[in-house]
C-alpha positions as CSV (number, residue, x, y, z in Angstrom):
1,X,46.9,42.5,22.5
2,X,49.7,40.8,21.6
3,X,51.5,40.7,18.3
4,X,50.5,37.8,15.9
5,X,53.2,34.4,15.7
6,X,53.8,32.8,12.8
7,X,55.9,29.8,12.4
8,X,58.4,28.4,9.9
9,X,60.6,25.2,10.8
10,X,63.1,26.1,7.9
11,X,65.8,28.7,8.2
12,X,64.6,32.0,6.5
13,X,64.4,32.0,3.0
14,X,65.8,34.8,0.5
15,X,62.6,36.1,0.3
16,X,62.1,36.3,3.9
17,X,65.1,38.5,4.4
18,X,63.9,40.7,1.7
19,X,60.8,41.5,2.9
20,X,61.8,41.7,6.5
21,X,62.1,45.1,7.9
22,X,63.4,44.6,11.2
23,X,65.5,41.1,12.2
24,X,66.8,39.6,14.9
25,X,69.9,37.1,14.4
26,X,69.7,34.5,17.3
27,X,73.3,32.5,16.8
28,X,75.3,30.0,18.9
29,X,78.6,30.2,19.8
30,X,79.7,28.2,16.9
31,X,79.5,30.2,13.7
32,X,76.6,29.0,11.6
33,X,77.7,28.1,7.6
34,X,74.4,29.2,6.8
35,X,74.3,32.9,8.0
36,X,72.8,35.3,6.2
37,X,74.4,38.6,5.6
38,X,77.4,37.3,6.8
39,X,79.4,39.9,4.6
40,X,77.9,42.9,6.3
41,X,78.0,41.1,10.0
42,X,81.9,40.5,9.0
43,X,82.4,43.9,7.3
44,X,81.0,45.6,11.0
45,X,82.6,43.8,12.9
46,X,86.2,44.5,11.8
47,X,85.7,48.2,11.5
48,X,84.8,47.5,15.1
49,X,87.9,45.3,15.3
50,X,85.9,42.6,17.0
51,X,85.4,39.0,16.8
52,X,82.4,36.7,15.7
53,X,83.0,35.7,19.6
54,X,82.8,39.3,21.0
55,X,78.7,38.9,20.1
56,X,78.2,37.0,23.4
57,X,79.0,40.0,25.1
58,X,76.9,42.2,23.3
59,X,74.3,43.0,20.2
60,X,75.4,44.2,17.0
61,X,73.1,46.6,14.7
62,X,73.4,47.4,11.4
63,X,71.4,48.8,8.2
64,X,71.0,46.5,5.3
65,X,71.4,47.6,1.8
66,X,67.6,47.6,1.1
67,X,67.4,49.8,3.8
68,X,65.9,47.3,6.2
69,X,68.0,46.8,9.7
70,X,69.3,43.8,11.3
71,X,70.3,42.6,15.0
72,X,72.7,39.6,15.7
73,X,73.2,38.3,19.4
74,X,75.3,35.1,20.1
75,X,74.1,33.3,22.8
76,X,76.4,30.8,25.1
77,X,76.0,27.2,25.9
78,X,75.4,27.2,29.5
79,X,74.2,30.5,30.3
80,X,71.8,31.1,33.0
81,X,68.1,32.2,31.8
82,X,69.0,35.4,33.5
83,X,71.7,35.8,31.2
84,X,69.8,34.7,27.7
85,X,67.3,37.3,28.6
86,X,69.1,40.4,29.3
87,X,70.9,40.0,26.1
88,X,68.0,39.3,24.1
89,X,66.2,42.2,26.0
90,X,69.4,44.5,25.3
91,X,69.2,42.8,21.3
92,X,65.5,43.4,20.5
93,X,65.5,47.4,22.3
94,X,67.1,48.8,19.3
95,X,64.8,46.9,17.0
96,X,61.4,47.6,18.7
97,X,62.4,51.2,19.7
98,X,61.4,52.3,15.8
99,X,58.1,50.8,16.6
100,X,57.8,47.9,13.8
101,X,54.7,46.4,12.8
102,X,56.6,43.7,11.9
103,X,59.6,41.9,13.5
104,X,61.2,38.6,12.3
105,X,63.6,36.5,14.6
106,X,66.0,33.8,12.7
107,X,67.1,31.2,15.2
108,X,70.2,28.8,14.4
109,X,72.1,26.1,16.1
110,X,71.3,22.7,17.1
111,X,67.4,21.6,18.2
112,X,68.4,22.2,21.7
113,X,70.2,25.7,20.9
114,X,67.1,27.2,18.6
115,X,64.5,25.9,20.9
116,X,66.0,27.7,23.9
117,X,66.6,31.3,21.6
118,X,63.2,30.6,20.1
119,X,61.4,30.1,23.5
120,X,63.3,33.2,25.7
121,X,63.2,35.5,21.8
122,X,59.6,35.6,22.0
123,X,59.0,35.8,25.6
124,X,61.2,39.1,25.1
125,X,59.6,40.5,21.7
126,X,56.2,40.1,23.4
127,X,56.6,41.3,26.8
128,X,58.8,44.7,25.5
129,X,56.1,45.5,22.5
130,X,53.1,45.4,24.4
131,X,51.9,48.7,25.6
132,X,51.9,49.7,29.2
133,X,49.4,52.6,30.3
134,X,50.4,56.2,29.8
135,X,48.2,59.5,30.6
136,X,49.3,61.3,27.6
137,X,47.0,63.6,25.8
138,X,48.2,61.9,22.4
139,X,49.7,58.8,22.4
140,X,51.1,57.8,18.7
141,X,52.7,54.5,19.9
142,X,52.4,51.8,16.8
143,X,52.1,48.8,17.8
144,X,54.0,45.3,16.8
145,X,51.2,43.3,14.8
146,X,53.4,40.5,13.7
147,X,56.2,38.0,14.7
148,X,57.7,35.8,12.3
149,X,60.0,33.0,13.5
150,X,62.4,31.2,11.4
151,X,64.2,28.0,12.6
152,X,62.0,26.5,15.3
153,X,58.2,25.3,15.0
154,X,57.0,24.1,18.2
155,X,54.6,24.6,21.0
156,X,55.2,27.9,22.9
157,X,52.0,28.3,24.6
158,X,53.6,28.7,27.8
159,X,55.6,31.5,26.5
160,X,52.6,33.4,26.1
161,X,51.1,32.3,29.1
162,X,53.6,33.6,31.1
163,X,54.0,36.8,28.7
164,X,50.6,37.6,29.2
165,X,50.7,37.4,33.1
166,X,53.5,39.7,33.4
167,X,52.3,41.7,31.2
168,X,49.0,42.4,32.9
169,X,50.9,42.3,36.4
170,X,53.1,45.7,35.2
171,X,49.8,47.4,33.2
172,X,48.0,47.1,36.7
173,X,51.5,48.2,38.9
174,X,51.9,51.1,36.6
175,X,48.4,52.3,36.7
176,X,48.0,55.7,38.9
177,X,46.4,55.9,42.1
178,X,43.7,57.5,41.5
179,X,43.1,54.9,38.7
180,X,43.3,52.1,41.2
181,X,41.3,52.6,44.1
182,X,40.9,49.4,45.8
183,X,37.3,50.0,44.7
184,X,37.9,50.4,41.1
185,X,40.5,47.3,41.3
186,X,37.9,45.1,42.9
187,X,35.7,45.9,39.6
188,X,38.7,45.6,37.3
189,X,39.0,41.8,39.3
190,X,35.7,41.0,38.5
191,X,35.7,41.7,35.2
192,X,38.9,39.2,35.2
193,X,36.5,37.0,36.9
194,X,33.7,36.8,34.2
195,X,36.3,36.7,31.7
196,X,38.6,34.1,32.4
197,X,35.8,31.2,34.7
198,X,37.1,32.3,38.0
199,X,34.8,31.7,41.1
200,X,34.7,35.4,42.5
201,X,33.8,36.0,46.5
202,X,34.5,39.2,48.1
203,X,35.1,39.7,52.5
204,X,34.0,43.6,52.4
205,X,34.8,45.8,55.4
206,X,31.3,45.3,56.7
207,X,31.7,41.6,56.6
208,X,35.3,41.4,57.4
209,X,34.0,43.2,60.9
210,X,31.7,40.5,61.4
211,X,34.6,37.9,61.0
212,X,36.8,39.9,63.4
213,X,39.3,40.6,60.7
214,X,40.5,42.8,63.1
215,X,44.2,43.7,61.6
216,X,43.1,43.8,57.9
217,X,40.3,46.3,59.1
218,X,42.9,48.2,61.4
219,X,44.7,49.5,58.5
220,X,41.5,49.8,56.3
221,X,39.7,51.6,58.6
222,X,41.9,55.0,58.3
223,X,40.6,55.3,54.0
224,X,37.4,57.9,54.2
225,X,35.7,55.4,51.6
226,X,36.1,51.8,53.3
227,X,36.0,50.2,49.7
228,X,38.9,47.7,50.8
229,X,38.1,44.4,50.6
230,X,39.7,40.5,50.3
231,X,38.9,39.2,47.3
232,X,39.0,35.6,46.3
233,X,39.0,34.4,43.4
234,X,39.1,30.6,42.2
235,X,40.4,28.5,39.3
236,X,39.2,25.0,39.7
237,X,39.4,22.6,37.0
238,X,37.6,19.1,37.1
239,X,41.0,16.8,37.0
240,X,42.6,18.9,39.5
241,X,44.6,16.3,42.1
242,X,46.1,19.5,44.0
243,X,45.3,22.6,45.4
244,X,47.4,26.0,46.1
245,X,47.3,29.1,47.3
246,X,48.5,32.6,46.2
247,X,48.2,35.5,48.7
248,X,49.2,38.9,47.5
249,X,49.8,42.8,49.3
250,X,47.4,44.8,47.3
251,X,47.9,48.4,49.4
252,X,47.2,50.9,46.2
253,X,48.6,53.6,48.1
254,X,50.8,53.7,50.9
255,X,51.2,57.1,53.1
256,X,52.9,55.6,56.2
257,X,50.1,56.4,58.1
258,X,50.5,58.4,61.3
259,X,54.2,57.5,60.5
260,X,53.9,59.2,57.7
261,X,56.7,58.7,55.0
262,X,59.0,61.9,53.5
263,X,57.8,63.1,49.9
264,X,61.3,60.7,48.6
265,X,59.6,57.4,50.5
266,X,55.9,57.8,49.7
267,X,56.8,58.7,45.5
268,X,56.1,55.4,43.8
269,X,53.7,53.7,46.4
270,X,50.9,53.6,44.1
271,X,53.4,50.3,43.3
272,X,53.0,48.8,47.0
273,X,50.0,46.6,45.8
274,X,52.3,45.1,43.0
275,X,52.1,41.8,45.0
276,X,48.7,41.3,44.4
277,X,49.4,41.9,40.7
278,X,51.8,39.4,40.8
279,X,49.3,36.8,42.3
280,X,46.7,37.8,39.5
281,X,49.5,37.4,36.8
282,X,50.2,34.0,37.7
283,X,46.3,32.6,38.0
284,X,45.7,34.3,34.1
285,X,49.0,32.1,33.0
286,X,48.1,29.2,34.9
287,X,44.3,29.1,33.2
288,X,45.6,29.8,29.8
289,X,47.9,27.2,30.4
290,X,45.2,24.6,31.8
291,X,46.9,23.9,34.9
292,X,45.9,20.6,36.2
293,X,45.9,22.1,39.9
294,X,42.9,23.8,41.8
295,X,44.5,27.5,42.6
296,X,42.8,29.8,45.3
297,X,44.1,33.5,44.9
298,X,43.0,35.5,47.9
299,X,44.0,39.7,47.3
300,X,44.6,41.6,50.1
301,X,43.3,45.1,48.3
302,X,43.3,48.6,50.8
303,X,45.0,51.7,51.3
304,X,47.1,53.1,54.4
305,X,45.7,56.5,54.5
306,X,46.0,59.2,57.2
307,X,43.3,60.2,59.6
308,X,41.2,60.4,62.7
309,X,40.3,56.9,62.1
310,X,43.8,56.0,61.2
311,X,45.6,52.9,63.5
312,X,48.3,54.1,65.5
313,X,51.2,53.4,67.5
314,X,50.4,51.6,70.6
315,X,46.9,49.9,69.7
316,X,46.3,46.5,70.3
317,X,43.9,44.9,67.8
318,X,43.0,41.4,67.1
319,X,43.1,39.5,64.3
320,X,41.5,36.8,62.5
321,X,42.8,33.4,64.6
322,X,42.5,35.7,67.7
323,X,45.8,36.4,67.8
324,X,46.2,40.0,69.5
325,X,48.8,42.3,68.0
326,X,50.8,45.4,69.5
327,X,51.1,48.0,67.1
328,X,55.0,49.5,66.8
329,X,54.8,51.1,63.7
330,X,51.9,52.2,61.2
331,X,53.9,51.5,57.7
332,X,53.8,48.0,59.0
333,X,50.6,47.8,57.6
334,X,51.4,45.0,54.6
335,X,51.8,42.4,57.4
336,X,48.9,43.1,59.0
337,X,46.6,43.0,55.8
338,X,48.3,40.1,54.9
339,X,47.8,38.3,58.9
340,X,44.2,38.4,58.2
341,X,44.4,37.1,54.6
342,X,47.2,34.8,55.3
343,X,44.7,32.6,57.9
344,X,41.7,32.9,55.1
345,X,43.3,31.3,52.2
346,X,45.6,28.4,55.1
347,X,41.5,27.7,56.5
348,X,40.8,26.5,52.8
349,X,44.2,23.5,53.7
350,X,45.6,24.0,50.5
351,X,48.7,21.9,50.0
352,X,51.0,24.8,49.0
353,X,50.8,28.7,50.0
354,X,52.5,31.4,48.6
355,X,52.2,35.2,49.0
356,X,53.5,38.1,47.1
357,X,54.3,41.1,48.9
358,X,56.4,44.5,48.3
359,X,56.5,44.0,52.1
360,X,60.2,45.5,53.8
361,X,62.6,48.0,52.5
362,X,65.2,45.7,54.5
363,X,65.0,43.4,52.0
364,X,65.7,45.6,49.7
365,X,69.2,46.3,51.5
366,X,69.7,43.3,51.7
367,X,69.9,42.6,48.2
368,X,69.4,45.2,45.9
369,X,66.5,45.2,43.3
370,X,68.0,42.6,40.8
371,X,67.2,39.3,43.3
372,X,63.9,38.8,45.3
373,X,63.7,37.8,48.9
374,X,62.3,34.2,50.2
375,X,62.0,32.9,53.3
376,X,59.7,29.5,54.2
377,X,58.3,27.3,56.6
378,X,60.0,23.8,55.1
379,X,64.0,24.2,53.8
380,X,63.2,21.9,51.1
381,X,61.0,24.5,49.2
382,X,63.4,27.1,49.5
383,X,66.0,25.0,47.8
384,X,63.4,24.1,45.1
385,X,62.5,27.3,44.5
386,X,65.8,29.0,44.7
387,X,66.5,26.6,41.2
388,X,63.1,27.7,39.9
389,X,64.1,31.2,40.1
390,X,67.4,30.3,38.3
391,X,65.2,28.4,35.4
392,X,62.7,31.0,35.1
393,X,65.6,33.8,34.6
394,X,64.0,35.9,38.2
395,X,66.6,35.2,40.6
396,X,65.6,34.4,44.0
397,X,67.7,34.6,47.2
398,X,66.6,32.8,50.4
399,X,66.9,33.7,54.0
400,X,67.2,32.2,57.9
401,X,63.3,31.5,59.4
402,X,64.7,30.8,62.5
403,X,62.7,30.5,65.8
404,X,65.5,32.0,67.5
405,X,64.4,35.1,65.9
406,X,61.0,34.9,67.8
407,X,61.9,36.7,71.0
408,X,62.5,40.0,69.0
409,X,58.4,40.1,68.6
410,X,57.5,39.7,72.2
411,X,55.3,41.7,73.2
412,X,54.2,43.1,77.4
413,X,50.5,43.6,76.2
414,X,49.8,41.3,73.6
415,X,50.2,38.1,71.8
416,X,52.9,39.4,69.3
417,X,54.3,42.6,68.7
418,X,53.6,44.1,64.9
419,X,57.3,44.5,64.5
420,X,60.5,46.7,66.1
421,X,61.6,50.1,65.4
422,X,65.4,48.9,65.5
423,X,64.9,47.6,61.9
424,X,67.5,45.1,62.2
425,X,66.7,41.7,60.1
426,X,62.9,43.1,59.7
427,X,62.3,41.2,56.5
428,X,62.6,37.7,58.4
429,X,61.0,39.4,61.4
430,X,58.2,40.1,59.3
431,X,57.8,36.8,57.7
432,X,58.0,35.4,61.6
433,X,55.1,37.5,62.2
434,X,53.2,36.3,58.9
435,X,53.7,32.6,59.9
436,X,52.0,33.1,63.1
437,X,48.7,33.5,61.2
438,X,49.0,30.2,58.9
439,X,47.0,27.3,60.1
440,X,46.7,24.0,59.6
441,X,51.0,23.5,59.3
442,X,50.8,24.0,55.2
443,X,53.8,24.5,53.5
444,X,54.1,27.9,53.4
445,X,57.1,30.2,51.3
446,X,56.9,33.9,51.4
447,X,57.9,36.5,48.3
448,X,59.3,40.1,49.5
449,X,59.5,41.5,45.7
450,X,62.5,43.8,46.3
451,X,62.7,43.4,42.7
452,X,59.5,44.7,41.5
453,X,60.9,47.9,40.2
454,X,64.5,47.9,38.6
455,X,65.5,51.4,36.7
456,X,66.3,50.6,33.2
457,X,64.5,47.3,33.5
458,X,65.8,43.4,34.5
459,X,65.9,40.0,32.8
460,X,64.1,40.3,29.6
461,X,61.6,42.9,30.8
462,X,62.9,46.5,29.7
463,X,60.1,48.4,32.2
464,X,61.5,49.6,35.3
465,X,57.8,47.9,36.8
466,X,59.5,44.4,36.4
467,X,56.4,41.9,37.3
468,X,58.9,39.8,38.6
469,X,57.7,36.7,39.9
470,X,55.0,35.9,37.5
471,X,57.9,33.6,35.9
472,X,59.0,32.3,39.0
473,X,55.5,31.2,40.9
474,X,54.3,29.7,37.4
475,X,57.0,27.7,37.3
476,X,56.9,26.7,40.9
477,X,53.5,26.2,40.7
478,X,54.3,23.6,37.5
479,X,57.2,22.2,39.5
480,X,55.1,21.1,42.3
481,X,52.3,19.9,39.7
482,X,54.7,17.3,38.5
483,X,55.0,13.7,39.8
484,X,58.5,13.3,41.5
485,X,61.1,11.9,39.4
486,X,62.3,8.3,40.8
């Protein structure tokens, strides 16, 4: 549950500030006349010996005389959302870190300046005060029951939209493994399901068999209980004119396989089905929000276990389209669920796919964990959502999809091989490989979520589990919704 909002269109009043017990200052560059407890603000920050100015680099915190405690933040004209949420984020931990039931956020500044602090404020308060699951054998966390916001009155449904989203992508990321089975997330799904008016259809082992699934079942096949499945699930309103797709890597736990991964490499893989989290995240905000498009979520949900039934190096399985598929390496396995899942949800001809995927520790490399990884099928998506990202404040960095790339997946026995064991450039190699299992020629962009996990947290999230890209697919999704401008 999320803390209560209550509006006021006027600054805060006298009375207000009395009652307050934790506030946040939101101020623009120019100094409002109107500030209250300006005498302390001023009084801090020359035994500081810092400027009114100096607050765009930083929050200031200081106790009140009533013994209440106050937060003022300056943010820049022109900053990037990016920006305006990590010092909001770094502004609001001090506050929230007493565990208020209360919290009040003044905005100032012109209509333009308080709707944008209003709008990426609450986004923060919300997304930082919500409680993520812990296994403690007392947990005395209080929770924030109230939000008061002074200075701005407007619609901010799609602020808790997308709060809500990320919020349940990390509670599911952080859950343990053996609290998310891929048989106990497919019930969790369906309860989602009821709730929310999805259509729910499930492609078990026994039926993805049948289908000859044959790389999804590959990996699936090595888990003593084969309770991994594709789930689908479907939000389809009446006046929908569109229809996407989300794919996402749901591997609850990832051992390597045969190639099994050192203790160092297999900590934290109950995280590797974070993409499918990400997927979910998005289809909650887009019902809240009533998205006018049709969206077809398809969850790729296994594990890559160890054992006698495990895949291994050097099998040739085929998938879904027929394609056959040389296995190289067995901790390949989120390209292979995904091959199978990938043609499922492109056989539907939706007019926009996008998966989700913790999917290459290249990427990674490549960039760190404060940008995610894209790579696409059409240049002019990756440039649309490259200025998404940079809206939605979850930075996205695209990458070559060249066919000269190709010739590194030949394979002597098969259609294609799985993937190298030179690891040079295997993120794009691995969304080459992915693209060979899309039908239909549907625009097609592809998520490696290198920053799914960021220590100390990123953007206005302070969890290390980031849910990055909730923000940035719902507001690609809502980009692509919208008529083109002339």
């Amino acid at each position: 549950m999320f803390a209560s909002l209550v509006q006021h269109e006027k600054s805060i009043s006298e009375k207000a500030l009395e009652k307050a017990t934790h506030l946040l200052f939101v101020l623009p560059e120019q100094r409002p006349q109107d500030m209250p407890h300006a005498d302390i603000l001023e009084t801090k920050l020359q035994r500081r010996k810092e400027k009114y100015e100096d607050l765009a680099k930083g929050p200031l915190c200081a106790d009140l005389p009533n013994g209440n405690v106050a937060t003022w933040i300056v943010l820049k004209d022109g900053v990037s959302a990016f920006e305006r949420h990590t010092a909001l984020r770094k502004a609001v931990a001090t506050l929230l870190d007493e565990q208020p039931e209360s919290l009040a956020i003044a905005v100032f500044g012109t209509d333009v300046q308080r709707e944008l602090a209003a709008h990426a404020a609450l986004y923060v308060a919300w997304v930082n005060s919500a409680h993520l699951p812990v296994r403690k054998k007392k947990d005395e966390r209080r929770a924030l029951k109230k939000v008061e916001l002074f200075g701005y009155k407007g619609d901010v449904s799609a602020v808790q939209a997308q709060a809500r989203g990320n919020t349940l992508t990390r509670r599911l990321t952080m859950l343990p493994p053996n609290d998310l089975t891929p048989g106990i997330y497919r019930e969790k799904i369906k309860v989602l399901a009821e709730e929310h008016g999805w259509q729910h259809e499930e492609y078990d082992m026994k039926k993805l068999r049948k289908l000859g699934a044959g790389a999804f079942v590959a990996v699936a096949q090595g888990s003593e209980m084969e309770d991994a499945a594709i789930v689908h699930l479907s939000y389809a309103p009446k006046k929908a004119k569109k229809s996407y797709a989300l794919v996402g890597k749901g591997i609850c736990f990832d051992t390597g396989g045969h190639n099994l991964k050192p203790a160092r490499y297999m900590h934290g893989m109950h995280e590797d089905m974070n993409g499918s989290a990400v997927a979910l995240g998005i289809l909650l905000a887009a019902t809240e929000l009533k998205l006018p498009v049709k969206i077809d979520c398809w969850l790729a949900l296994a594990q890559n276990h160890i054992s006698p039934k495990a895949y291994k190096q050097n099998d040739v399985v085929t998938a879904l389209n027929g394609t056959t598929i040389e296995i190289i390496h067995t901790d390949a396995e989120g390209r292979m669920v995904l091959a199978d899942t990938l043609t499922l949800a492109s056989r539907g001809k939706p007019d926009f796919m996008m998966d989700f995927a913790t999917l290459t520790g290249s990427m990674m490399t490549a960039l760190g964990t404060r940008y995610s990884g894209i790579i696409g099928n059409k240049p002019e998506l990756l440039c649309k959502a490259v200025g998404v990202g940079n809206a939605a404040g979850e930075r996205v960095c695209a990458f070559p999809f060249d066919e000269d790339y190709e010739p590194e997946l030949d394979s002597k026995i098969a259609d294609i091989k799985q993937c190298t064991l030179d690891g040079e450039a295997d993120h794009i190699l691995a969304a080459r490989f992915l693209a060979r299992f899309i039908e239909n020629d549907i625009p097609w962009l592809h998520v490696d979520l290198s920053a799914c996990n960021h220590k100390g947290g990123l953007g206005a999230v302070a969890s290390d589990v980031t849910g990055f890209g909730v923000g940035f697919g719902l507001k690609l999704l809502q980009a692509l919704a919208e008529p083109e401008q002339a």
